[in-house]
C-alpha positions as CSV (number, residue, x, y, z in Angstrom):
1,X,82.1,140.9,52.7
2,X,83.9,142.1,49.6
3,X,85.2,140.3,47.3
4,X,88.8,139.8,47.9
5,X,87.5,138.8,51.6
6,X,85.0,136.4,50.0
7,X,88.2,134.8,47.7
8,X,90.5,134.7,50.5
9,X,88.4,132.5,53.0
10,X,87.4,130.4,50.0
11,X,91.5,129.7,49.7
12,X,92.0,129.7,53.3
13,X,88.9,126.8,53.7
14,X,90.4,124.9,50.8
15,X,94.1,124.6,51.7
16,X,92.3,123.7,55.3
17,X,90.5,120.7,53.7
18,X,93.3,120.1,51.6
19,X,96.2,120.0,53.3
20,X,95.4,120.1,56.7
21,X,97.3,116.4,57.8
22,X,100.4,117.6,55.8
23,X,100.8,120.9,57.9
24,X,99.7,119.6,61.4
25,X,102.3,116.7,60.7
26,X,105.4,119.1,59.7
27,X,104.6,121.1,62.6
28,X,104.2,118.2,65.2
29,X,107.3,117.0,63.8
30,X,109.2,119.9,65.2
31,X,106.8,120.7,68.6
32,X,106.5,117.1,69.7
33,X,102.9,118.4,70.6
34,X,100.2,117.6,68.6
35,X,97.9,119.9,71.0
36,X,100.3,122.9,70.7
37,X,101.0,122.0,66.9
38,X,97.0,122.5,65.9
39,X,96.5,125.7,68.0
40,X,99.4,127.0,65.8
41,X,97.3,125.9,63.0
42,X,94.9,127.9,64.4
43,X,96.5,130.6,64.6
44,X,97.9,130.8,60.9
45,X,94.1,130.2,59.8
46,X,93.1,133.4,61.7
47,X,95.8,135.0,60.1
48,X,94.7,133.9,56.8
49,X,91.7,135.1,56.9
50,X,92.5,138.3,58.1
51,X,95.5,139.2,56.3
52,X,94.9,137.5,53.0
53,X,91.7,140.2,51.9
54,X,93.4,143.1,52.1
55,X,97.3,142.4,51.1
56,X,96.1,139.1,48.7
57,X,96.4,135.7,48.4
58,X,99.7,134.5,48.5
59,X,101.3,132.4,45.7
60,X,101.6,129.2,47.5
61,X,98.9,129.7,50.3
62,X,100.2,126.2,52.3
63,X,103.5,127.3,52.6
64,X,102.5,130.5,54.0
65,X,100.3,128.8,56.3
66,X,102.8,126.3,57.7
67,X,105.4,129.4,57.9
68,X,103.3,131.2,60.1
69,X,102.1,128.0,61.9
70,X,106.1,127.2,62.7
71,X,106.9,131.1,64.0
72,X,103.6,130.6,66.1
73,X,104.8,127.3,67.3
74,X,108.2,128.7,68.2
75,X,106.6,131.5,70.2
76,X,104.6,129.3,72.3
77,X,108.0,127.1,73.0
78,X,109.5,130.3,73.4
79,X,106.5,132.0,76.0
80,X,107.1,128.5,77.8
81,X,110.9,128.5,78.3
82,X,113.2,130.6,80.0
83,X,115.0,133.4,78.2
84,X,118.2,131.3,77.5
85,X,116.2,129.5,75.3
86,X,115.1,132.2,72.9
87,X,117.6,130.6,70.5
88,X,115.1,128.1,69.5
89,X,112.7,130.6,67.5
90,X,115.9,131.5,65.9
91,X,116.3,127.6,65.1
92,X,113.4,127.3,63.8
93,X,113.6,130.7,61.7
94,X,117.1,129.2,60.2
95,X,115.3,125.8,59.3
96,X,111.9,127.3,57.3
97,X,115.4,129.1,55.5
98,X,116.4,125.6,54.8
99,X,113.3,124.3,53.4
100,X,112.7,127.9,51.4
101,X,113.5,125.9,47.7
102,X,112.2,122.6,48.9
103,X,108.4,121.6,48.6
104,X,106.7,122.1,52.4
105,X,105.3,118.7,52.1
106,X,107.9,116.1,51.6
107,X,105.9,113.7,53.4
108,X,105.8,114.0,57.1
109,X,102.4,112.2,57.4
110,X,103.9,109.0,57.4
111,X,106.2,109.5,60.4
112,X,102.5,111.4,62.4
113,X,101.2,108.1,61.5
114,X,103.2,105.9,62.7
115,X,103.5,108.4,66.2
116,X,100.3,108.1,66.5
117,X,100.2,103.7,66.7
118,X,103.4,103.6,69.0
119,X,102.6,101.1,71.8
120,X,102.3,103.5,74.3
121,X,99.7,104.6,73.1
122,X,96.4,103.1,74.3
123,X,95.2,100.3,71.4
124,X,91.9,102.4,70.9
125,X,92.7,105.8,70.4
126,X,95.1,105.0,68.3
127,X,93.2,105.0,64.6
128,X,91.0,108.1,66.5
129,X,94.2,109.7,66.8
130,X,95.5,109.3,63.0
131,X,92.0,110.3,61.7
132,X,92.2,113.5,63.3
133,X,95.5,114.4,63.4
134,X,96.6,113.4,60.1
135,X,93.5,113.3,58.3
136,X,91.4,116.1,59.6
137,X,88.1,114.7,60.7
138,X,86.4,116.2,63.8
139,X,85.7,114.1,67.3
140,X,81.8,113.7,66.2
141,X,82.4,111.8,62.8
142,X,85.0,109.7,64.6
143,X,82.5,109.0,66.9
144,X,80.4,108.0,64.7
145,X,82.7,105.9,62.7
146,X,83.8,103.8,65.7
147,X,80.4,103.6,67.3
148,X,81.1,105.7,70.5
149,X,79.8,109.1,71.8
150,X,81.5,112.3,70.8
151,X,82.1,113.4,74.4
152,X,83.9,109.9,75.1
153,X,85.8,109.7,72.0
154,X,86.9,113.7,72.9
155,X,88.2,112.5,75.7
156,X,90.4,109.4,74.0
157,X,91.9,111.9,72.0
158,X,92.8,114.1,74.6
159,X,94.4,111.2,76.7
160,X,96.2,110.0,73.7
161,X,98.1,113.4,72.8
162,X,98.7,114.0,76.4
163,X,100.4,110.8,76.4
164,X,102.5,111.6,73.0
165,X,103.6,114.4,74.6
166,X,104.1,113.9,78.0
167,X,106.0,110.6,77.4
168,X,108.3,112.3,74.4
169,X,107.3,109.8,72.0
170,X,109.5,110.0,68.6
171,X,108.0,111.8,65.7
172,X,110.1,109.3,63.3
173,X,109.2,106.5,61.0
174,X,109.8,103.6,63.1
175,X,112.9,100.8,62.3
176,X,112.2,98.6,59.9
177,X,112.0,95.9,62.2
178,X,109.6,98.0,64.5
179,X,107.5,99.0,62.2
180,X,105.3,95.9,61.7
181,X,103.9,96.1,65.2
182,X,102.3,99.5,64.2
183,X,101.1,98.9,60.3
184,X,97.9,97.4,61.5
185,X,96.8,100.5,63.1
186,X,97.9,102.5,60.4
187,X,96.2,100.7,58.1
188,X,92.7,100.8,60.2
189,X,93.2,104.5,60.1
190,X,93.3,104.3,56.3
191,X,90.9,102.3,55.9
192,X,88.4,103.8,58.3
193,X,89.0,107.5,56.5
194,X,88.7,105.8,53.1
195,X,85.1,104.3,54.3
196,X,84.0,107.7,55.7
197,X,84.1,110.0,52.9
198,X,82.8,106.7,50.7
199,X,79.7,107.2,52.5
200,X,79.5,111.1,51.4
201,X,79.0,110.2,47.6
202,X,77.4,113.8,46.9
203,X,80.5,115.7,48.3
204,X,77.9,117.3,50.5
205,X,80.5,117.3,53.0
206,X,83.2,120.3,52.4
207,X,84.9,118.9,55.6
208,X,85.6,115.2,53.4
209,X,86.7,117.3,50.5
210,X,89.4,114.8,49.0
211,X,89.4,112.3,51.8
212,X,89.4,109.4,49.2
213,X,92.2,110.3,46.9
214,X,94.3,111.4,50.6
215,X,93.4,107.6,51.5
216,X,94.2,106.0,48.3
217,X,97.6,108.3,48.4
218,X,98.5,107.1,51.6
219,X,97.7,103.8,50.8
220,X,99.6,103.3,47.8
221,X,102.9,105.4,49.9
222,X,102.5,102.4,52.6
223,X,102.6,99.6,49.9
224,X,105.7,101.3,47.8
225,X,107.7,102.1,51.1
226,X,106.9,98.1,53.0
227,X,106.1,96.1,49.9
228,X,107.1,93.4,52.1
229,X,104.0,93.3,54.5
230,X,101.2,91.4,52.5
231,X,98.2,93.9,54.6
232,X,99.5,96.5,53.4
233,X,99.2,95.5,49.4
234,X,95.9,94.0,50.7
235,X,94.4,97.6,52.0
236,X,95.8,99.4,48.6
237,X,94.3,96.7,46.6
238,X,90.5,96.9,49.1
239,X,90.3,100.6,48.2
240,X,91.4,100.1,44.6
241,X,88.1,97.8,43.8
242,X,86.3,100.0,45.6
243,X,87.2,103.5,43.7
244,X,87.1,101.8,40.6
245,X,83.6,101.8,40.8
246,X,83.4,105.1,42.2
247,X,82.0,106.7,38.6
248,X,78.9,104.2,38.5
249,X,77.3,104.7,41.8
250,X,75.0,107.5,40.6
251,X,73.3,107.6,37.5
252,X,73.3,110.9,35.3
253,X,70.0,111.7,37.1
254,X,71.7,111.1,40.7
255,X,70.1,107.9,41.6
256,X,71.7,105.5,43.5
257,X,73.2,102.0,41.4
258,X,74.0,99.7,43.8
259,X,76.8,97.2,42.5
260,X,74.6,94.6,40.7
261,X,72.5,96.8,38.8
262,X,76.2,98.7,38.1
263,X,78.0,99.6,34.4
264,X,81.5,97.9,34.5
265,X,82.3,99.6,31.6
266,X,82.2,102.7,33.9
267,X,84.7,101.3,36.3
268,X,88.5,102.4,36.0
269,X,90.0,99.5,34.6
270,X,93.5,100.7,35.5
271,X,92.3,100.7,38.9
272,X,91.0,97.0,38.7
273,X,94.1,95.9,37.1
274,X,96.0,97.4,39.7
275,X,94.4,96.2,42.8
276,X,94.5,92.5,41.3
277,X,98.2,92.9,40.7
278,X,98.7,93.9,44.9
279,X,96.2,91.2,45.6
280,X,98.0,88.6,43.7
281,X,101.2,89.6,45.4
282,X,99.9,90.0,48.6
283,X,98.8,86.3,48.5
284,X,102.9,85.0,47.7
285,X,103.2,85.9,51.1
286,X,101.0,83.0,52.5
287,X,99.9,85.2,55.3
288,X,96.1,86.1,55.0
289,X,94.5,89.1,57.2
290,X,92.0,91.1,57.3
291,X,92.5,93.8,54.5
292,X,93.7,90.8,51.9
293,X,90.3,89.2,52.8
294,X,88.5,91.9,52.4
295,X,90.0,93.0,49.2
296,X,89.3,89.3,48.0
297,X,86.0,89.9,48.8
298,X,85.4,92.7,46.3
299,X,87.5,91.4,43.9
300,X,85.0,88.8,43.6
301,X,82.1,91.1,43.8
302,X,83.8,92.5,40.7
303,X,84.2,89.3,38.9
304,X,80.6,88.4,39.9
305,X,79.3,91.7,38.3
306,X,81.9,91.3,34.6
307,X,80.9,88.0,34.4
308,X,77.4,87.4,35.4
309,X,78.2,84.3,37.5
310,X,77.4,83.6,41.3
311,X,80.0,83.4,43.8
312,X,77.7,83.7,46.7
313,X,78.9,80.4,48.3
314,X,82.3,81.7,48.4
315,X,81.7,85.4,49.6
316,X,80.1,83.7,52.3
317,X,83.0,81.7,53.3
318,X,84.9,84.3,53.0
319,X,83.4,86.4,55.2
320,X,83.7,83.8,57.7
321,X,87.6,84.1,57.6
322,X,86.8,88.1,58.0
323,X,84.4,87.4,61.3
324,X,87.4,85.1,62.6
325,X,89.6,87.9,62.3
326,X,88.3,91.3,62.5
327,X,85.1,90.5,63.9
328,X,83.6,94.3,63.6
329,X,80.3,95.1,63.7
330,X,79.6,95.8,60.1
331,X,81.9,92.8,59.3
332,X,79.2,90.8,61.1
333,X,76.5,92.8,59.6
334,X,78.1,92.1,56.2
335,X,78.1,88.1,56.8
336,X,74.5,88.3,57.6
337,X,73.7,89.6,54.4
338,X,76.4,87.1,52.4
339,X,74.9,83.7,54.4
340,X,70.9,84.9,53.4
341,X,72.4,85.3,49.8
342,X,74.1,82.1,49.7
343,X,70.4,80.7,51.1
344,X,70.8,80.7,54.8
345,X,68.4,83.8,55.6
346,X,66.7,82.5,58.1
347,X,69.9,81.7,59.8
348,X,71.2,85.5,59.2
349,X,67.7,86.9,59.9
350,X,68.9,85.4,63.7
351,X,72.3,86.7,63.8
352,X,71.6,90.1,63.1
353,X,68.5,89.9,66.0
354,X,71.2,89.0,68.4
355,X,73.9,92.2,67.5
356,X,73.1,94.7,70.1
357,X,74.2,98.6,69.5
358,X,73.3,98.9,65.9
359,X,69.2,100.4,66.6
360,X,71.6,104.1,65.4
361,X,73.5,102.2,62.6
362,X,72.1,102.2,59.5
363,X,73.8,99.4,57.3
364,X,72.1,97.4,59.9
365,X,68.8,98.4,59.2
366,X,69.7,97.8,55.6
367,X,70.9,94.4,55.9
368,X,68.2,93.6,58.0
369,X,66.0,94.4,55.3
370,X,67.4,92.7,52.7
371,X,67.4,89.5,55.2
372,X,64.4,89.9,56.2
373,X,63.1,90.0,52.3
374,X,65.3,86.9,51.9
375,X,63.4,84.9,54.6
376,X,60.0,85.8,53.1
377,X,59.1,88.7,55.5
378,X,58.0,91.4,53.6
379,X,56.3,93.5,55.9
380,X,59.7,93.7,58.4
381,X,61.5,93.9,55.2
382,X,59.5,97.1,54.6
383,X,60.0,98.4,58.0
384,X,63.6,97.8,58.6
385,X,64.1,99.7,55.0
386,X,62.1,102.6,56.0
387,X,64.0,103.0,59.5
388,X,67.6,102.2,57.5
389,X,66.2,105.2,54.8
390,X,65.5,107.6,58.2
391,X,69.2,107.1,59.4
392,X,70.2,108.2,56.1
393,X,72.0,111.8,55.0
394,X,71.7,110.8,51.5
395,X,68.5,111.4,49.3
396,X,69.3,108.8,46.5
397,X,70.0,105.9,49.2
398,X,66.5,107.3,50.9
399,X,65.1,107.2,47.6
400,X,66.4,103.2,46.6
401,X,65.0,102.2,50.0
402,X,61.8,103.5,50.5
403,X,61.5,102.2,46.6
404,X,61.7,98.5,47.2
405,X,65.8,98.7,45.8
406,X,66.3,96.0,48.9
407,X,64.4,93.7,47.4
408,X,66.9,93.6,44.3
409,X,70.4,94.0,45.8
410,X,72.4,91.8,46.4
411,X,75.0,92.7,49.5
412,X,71.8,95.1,50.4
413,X,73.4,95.6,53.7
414,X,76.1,97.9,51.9
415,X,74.0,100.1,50.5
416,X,76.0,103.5,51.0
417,X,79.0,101.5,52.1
418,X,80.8,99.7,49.6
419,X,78.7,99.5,46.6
């Protein structure tokens, strides 16, 4: 492969990575059919890669893309209608005229979102669906994200945009007054995209190229356009803490720093500042959920780090209210770990014993090592690390188990999550 043919499917993989959500939405807004929008997609990708070595790289390579992606859109309407309908390529020939001086991404993700949590749809694919569809990841790391099998999460996704487009559902940013009843999937969505490429702190993944700052963006959109609905501040303010201390998780070297043992000096203070300031609003609503609890929760991880005080009796309560309301599995994983802090570790050495479907997850092996440490078990302390270090991608986090590091961090069963 020359050169030009080497440059153009570097572009062609970036604006893939980069902008894939923003294109699939523009062009599901106009196809109704998230199916028939991505095969589009397709399409313009191959194009890409075959046309861009020879004639060049385009100027704006999205915009060509999503030009290409609308004409093969329109043909596949067009191959599906009768003849009388030809006029629709023309439509949508007229509108990509329109939008010629405008920016192709005035943001259309929102609306995709919000399609993608209407009540129609069934309660479980819906955060699937966003993940995919606006945010670009594949069936397998959903999977593994929502503790399912790929084939059976494949099939969710299929259902679900069969059911989009066989029931005509509205590609439009709900009322206001609707719009409620769908934020909490939309936000889960976020949230679980935000936690993905968290885990992937070496960028190891191309596919999880910018999958934090898309989060954080969508985050903050959420908040500025409903700065009315207190979950929504509490989510922008959750991943705030959490990318403030994005810069002090490795050391120079590339070893893992789990929080305690972290620089705060390091941290993004604007970033700290700011997620207080949604937090603190969030809470004049009087109407606690999950993402304000959680975001409470690592603001006082913060404070607990800047100051050198304890707050373990309070993270634990906390995490209480978090188990009463979103009672995940590594919520409950997580209030193990915060009760054997807080001196209940025999206590949380049993509750993690009686989860079931976490011998493939490893913040459970984690925790259960740090518990385990807690209760005085040091050999199953040992163990648990060694199997938590074998589930693993990441060679620092193998490296700070198999070391002992469990037997030092506090909140060990985040180790690779939130620290």
């Amino acid at each position: 492969m020359d050169a030009a043919r080497r440059r153009s499917s570097a572009v062609a993989e970036q604006a893939a990575r980069a902008s894939y959500g923003r294109l699939l939405a523009l062009v599901s807004a106009r196809t109704r059919d998230i199916a028939a929008a991505e095969d589009a997609l397709a399409e313009a990708f191959a194009a890409a890669l075959a046309q861009w070595g020879e004639q060049g790289v385009p100027a704006n390579p999205e915009a060509w893309l999503l030009t290409v992606a609308r004409r093969a859109a329109g043909h596949q309407q067009a191959r599906a209608a009768t003849a009388s309908r030809a006029g629709d390529v023309l439509a949508l020939l007229a509108e990509e005229r329109e939008d010629a001086a405008a920016s192709p991404f005035s943001d259309q993700r929102l609306a995709l979102l919000f399609v993608c949590a209407h009540p129609a749809i069934d309660p479980d694919a819906q955060a699937p669906l966003m993940l995919q569809t606006v945010l670009g990841l594949d069936a397998s790391r959903i999977a593994a994200a929502f503790l399912v099998s790929s084939g059976a999460m494949g099939q969710r996704l299929v259902r679900a945009k069969r059911k989009i487009r066989d029931a005509g559902i509205a590609f439009a940013v709900p009322d206001p007054a609707d719009a409620p009843q769908r934020l909490g999937g939309v936000l889960s969505a976020i949230y679980a995209a935000y936690g993905t490429a968290w885990d992937d702190t070496l960028g190891a993944d191309s596919r999880l190229a910018g999958l934090r700052g898309e989060a954080l963006f969508l985050a903050r959109l959420i908040a500025e356009l409903m700065p009315d609905q207190p979950e929504a501040l509490g989510l922008l303010a959750l991943i705030l803490h959490c990318e403030a201390r994005q810069p002090a998780r490795r050391a120079p070297d590339g070893t893992f720093v789990p929080l305690h043992a972290q620089d705060p000096l390091l941290w993004s203070r604007e970033m700290v500042v700011e997620a207080e300031a949604a937090l603190r609003r969030a809470a004049t609503f009087g109407a606690p959920g999950r993402f304000q609890t959680e975001a409470a929760i690592q603001s006082l991880h913060a404070h607990q780090r800047m100051t050198g005080e304890r707050f373990t009796g309070p993270l634990a309560r906390l995490y209480d209210v978090l188990a009463g309301i979103a009672p995940t599995t590594g919520v409950m994983v997580a209030r193990a770990v915060a009760h054997a802090e807080n001196g209940a570790s025999s206590a949380a050495h049993e509750q993690l014993r009686a989860m079931t479907g976490t011998q493939t997850y490893q913040p459970w092996w984690a925790a259960l090592a740090r518990v385990s440490w807690l209760a005085g078990d040091a050999q199953g302390a040992a163990a648990a690390a060694a199997t938590a270090a074998g589930l693993s991608a990441d060679p620092a986090i193998r490296a700070f188990l198999l070391g002992g590091g469990y037997r030092f961090a506090a909140g060990g069963a985040n180790v690779g999550k939130r620290g």
